[in-house]
C-alpha positions, -999 to +999 in steps of 0.1 A: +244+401+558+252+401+517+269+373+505+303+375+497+313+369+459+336+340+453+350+333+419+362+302+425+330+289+437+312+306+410+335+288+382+331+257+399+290+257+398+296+268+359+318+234+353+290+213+372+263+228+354+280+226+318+291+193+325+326+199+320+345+169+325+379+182+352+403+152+333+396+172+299+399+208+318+433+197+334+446+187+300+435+218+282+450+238+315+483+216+313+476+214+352+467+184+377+439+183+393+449+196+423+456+229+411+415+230+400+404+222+431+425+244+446+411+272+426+377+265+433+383+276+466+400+308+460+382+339+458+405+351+435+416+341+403+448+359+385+440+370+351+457+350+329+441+319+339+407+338+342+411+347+302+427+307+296+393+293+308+372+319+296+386+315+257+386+274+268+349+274+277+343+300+252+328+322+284+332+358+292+340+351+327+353+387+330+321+404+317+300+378+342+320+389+373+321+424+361+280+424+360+281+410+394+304+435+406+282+464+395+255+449+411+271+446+443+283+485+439+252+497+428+233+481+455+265+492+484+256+529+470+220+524+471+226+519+510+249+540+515+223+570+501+194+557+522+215+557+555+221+590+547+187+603+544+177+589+573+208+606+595+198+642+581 
C-alpha cells in the first residue's frame, strides 16, 4: 500500500533538516509551541499559514506539495490504465 502524504510531517522533517530552531519559528509565527507541534501532526495545513511559513523559510511549500501531488495522480492514473488493460 502507497504511503499516505502528510504535510505536517513533511514540514516537520524540513525544520529538522534546515535546523530551524522552533523558539525562533514560534516568535516569527506569534504562536506557542503547542500550536507547532500540533501542526506537525496534521495532514492538513490551512493556507495562510502554509504561505506564512513558506515566505518565513523562504520555501515554496505550495509548489513542493503540489509536485508531490502530481506524482501521486500520475502514478493513481498510471494504475488505473493498466487495471484496465488487463480487464479487457
Amino acid at each position: 500500500m502507497e504511503e499516505e502524504f502528510h504535510i505536517g510531517h513533511r514540514f516537520k522533517e524540513y525544520i529538522n533538516s534546515h535546523g530551524i530552531k522552533l523558539q525562533w519559528l514560534c516568535g516569527q509565527m506569534h504562536c506557542h509551541r503547542n500550536t507547532l507541534y500540533n501542526l506537525f501532526e496534521r495532514n492538513w495545513i490551512d493556507s495562510d499559514v502554509l504561505m506564512k511559513l513558506s515566505l518565513l523559510q523562504k520555501h515554496d511549500f505550495f509548489e513542493e506539495f503540489s509536485e508531490e501531488y502530481k506524482q501521486k495522480l500520475e502514478l493513481k492514473r498510471a494504475k488505473t490504465k493498466l487495471h484496465k488493460n488487463f480487464s479487457t
